[in-house]
C-alpha positions in Angstrom: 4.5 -30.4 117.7 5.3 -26.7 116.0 7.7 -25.0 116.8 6.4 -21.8 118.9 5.8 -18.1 118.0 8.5 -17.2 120.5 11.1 -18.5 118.2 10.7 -16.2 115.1 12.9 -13.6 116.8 15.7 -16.0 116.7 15.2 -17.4 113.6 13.6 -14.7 111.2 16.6 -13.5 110.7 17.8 -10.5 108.0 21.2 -10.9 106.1 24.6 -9.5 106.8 23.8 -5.6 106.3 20.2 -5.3 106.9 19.0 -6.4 103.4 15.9 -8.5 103.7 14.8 -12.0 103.0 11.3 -13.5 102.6 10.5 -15.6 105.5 7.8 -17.9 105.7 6.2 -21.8 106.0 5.4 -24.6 103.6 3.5 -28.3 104.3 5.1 -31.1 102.8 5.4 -35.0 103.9 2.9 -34.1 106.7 4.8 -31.2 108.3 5.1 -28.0 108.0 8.9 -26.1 106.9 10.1 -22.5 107.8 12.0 -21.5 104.1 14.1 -18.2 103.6 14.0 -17.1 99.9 15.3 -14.4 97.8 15.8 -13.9 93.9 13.5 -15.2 90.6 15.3 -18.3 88.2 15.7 -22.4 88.5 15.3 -23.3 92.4 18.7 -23.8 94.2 17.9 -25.6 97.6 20.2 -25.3 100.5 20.1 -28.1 103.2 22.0 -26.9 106.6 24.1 -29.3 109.1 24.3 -29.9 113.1 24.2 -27.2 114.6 23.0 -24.9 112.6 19.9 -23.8 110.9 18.9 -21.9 107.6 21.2 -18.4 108.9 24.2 -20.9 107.7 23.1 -20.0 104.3 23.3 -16.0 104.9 26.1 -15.4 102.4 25.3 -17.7 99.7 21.9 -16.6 99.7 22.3 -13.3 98.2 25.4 -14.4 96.0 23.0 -17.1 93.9 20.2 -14.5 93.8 22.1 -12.1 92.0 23.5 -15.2 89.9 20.0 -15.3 88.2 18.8 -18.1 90.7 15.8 -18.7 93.2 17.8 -19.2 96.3 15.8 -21.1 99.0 17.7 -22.2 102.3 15.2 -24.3 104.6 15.1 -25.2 108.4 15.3 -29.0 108.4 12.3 -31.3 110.5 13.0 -30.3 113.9 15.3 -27.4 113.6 15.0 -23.5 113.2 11.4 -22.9 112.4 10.4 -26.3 111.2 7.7 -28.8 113.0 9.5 -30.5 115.8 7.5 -33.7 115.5 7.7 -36.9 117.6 9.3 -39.2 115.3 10.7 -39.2 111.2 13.9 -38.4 111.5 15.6 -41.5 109.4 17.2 -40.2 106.4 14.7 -41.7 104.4 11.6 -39.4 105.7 14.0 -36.3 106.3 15.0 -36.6 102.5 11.3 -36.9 101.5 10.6 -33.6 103.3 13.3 -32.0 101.1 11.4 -33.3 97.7 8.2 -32.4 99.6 9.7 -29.0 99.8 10.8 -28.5 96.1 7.1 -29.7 95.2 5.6 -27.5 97.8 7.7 -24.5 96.3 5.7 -25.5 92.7 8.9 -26.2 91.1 10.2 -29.6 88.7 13.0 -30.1 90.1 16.2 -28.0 92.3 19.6 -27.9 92.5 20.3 -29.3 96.5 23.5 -27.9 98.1 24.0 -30.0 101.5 26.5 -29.2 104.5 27.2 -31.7 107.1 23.9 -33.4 107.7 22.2 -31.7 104.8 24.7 -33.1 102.4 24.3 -36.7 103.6 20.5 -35.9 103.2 21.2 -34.4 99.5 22.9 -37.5 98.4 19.6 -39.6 99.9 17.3 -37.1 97.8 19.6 -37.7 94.8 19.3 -41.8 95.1 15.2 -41.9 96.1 13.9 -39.2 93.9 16.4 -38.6 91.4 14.0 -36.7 89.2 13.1 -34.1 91.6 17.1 -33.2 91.6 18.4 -31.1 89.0 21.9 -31.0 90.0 24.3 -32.0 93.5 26.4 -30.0 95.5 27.9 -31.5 98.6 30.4 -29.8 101.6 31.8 -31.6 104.2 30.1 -34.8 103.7 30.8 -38.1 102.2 28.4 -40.4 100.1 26.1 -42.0 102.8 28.0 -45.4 102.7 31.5 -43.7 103.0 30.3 -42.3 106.0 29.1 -45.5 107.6 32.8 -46.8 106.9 34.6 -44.2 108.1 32.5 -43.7 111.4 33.4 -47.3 112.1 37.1 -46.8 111.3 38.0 -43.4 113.2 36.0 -43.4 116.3 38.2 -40.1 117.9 37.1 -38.1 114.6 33.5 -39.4 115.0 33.5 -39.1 118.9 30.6 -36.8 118.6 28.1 -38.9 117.0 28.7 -42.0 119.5 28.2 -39.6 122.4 24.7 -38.8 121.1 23.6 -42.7 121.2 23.1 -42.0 125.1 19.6 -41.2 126.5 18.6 -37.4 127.4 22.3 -36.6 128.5 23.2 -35.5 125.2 20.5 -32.9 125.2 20.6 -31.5 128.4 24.6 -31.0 127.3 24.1 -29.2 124.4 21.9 -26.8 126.2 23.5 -26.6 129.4 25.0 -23.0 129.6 22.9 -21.5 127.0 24.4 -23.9 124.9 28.4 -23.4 124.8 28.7 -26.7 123.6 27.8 -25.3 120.4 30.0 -22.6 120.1 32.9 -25.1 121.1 31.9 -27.2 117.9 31.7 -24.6 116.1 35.0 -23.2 117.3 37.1 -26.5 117.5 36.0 -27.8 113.6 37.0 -24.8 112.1 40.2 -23.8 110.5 42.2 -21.0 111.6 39.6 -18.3 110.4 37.1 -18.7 113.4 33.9 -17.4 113.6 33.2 -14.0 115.2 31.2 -14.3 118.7 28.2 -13.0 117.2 27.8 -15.8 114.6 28.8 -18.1 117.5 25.9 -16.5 119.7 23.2 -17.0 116.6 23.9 -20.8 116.5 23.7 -20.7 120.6 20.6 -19.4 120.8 18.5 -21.3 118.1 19.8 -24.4 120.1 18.1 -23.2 123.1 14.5 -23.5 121.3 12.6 -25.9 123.3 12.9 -29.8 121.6 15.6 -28.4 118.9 18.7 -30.1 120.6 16.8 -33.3 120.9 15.3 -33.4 117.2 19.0 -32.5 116.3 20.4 -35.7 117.9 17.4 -37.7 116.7 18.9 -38.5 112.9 22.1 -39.6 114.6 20.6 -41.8 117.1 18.8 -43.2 113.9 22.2 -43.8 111.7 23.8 -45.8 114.5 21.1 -47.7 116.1 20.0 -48.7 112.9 23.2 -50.5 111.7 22.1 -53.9 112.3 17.9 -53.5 112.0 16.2 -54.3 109.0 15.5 -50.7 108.5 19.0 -49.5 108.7 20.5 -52.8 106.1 17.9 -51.4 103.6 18.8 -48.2 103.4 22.3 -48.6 103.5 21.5 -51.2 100.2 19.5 -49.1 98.9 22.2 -46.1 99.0 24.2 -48.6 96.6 21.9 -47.2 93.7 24.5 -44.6 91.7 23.8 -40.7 91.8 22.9 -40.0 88.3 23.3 -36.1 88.5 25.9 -33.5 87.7 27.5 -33.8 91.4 29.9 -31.3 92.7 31.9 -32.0 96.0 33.4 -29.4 98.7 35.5 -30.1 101.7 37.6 -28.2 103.9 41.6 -29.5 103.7 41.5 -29.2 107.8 38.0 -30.4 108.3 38.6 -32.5 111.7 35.5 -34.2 111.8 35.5 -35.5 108.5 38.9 -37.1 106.6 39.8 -35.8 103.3 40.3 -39.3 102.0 37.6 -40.4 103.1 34.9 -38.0 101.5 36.8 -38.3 97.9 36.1 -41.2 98.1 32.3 -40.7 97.3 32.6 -40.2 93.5 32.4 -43.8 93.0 29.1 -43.8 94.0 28.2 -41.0 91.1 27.8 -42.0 87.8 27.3 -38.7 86.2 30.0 -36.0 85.8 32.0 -35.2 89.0 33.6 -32.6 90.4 35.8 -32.5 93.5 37.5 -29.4 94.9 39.2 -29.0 98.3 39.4 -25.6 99.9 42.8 -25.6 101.3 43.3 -24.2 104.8 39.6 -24.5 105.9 37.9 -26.7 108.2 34.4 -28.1 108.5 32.6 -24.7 107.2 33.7 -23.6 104.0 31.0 -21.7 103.1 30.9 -19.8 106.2 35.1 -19.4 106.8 35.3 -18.1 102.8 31.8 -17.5 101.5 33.5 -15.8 98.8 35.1 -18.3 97.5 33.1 -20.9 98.0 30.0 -18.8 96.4 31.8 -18.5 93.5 32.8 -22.3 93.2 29.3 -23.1 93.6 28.0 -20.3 91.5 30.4 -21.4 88.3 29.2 -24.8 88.3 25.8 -24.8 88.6 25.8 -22.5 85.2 29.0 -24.4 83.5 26.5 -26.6 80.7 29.4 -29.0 80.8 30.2 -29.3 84.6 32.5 -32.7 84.2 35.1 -30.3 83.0 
């Protein structure tokens, strides 16, 4: 299924201040991806979480195009402007779509920068395709198999993703009121910066495209149902193979759906150089509570030639 014309009003959407970003679609593994792009230089990728969609990208967008970088921030399968199709959303298939991407885009290899879901699905890229990835950056997200672990182990700060394993009810309640279930996420995860209503009203409305809150629950459903299927132990071996590029990794100091302990943890998984830093006094979205800053962290270390310093 695509994703109808009615949607590019809510998801063709400028930058802060008017300036102007070139929309449009690419195929890769069998479906077809809405992209926003700006600037020339190596490909940085940027990979969005639940409930968002590319617009998360908005400030870092033109902070790594004037950087020297080709900045491209893409709708992920079944989100945003992206092919809402009836099944592929294990972490497997959804990473091969993001190397699909970077091939479709004609380039070697990019730089992925993953929030929330899209960093768990950078660190999958990283392990299956490791030559397609130049360079990891990772926010509020632990390695794959730290999050499996600390899922099990704090229930209350993963009370979310157990509510989605329920049929249809899940959907119809992050839609129900033009989706203020989303706003409240987006509200109650952050720090004490939060976001204006507008923002919060962007988010709400690209939930309300038709088969976007269930494609959105879909990779969840997947990471929990699949614990004890042959499918699920596979991948969750398979996510034992060390990240072998330069890995940088974000969190938020009062991130309440993810544990600061928990997602440091991930640089045992990295054998390459590996950089943590935690943003003190932010939440779950660092990159949208102090872009600033958090541009700049990014922007230092994917042009530091030694970034294990």
């Amino acid at each position: 299924m695509t994703a109808p014309d009615s949607t590019a009003s809510v998801v063709r959407l400028a930058l802060p201040g008017g300036q102007e970003v070139t929309h449009r679609d690419v195929a890769a593994n069998g479906a077809r991806f809405h992209i926003a792009e700006l600037g020339d230089g190596p490909l940085v990728l940027l990979l969005h979480g639940f409930p968002q969609f590319w617009w998360t990208w908005r400030h870092q967008l033109p902070a790594l195009a004037d950087a020297g970088f080709r900045a491209v921030a893409m709708d992920l399968r079944g989100v945003g402007g992206s092919d809402r199709t009836p099944r592929g959303y294990d972490p497997a298939n959804l990473a091969l779509d993001i190397t699909g991407v970077i091939r479709s885009l004609g380039e070697p290899d990019a730089a992925l920068v993953g929030h929330d879901l899209g960093g768990y699905l950078a660190w999958t890229a990283a392990v299956m395709r490791p030559k397609l990835v130049r360079r990891l950056a990772v926010s509020s997200m632990p390695h794959p198999r730290r999050w499996r672990a600390a899922m099990l182990a704090d229930v209350r700060r993963s009370s979310h993703v157990w509510s989605f394993q329920r049929p249809w009810l899940p959907e119809r309640r992050l839609t129900a009121d033009d989706a203020a279930l989303v706003g409240r996420m987006l509200r109650d995860w952050s720090g004490p910066g939060l976001p204006e209503d507008e923002t919060v009203e962007v988010y709400r409305r690209a939930m309300g495209i038709p088969s976007t809150a269930h494609c959105s629950i879909e990779p969840y459903r997947w990471m929990v149902r699949s614990m004890a299927r042959p499918d699920g132990i596979l991948f969750n071996r398979r996510m034992k193979l060390p990240v072998r590029v330069p890995t940088l990794h974000l969190h938020g100091s009062l991130d309440p759906v993810m544990r600061t302990r928990s997602a440091a943890g991930s640089g045992e998984y990295v054998e390459a150089p590996y950089r943590w830093r935690l943003f003190d006094g932010l939440g779950h979205w660092p990159h949208e509570e102090d872009p600033a800053a958090f541009s700049a962290e990014l922007i230092n270390w994917l042009k530091d030639p030694e970034p294990d310093r």
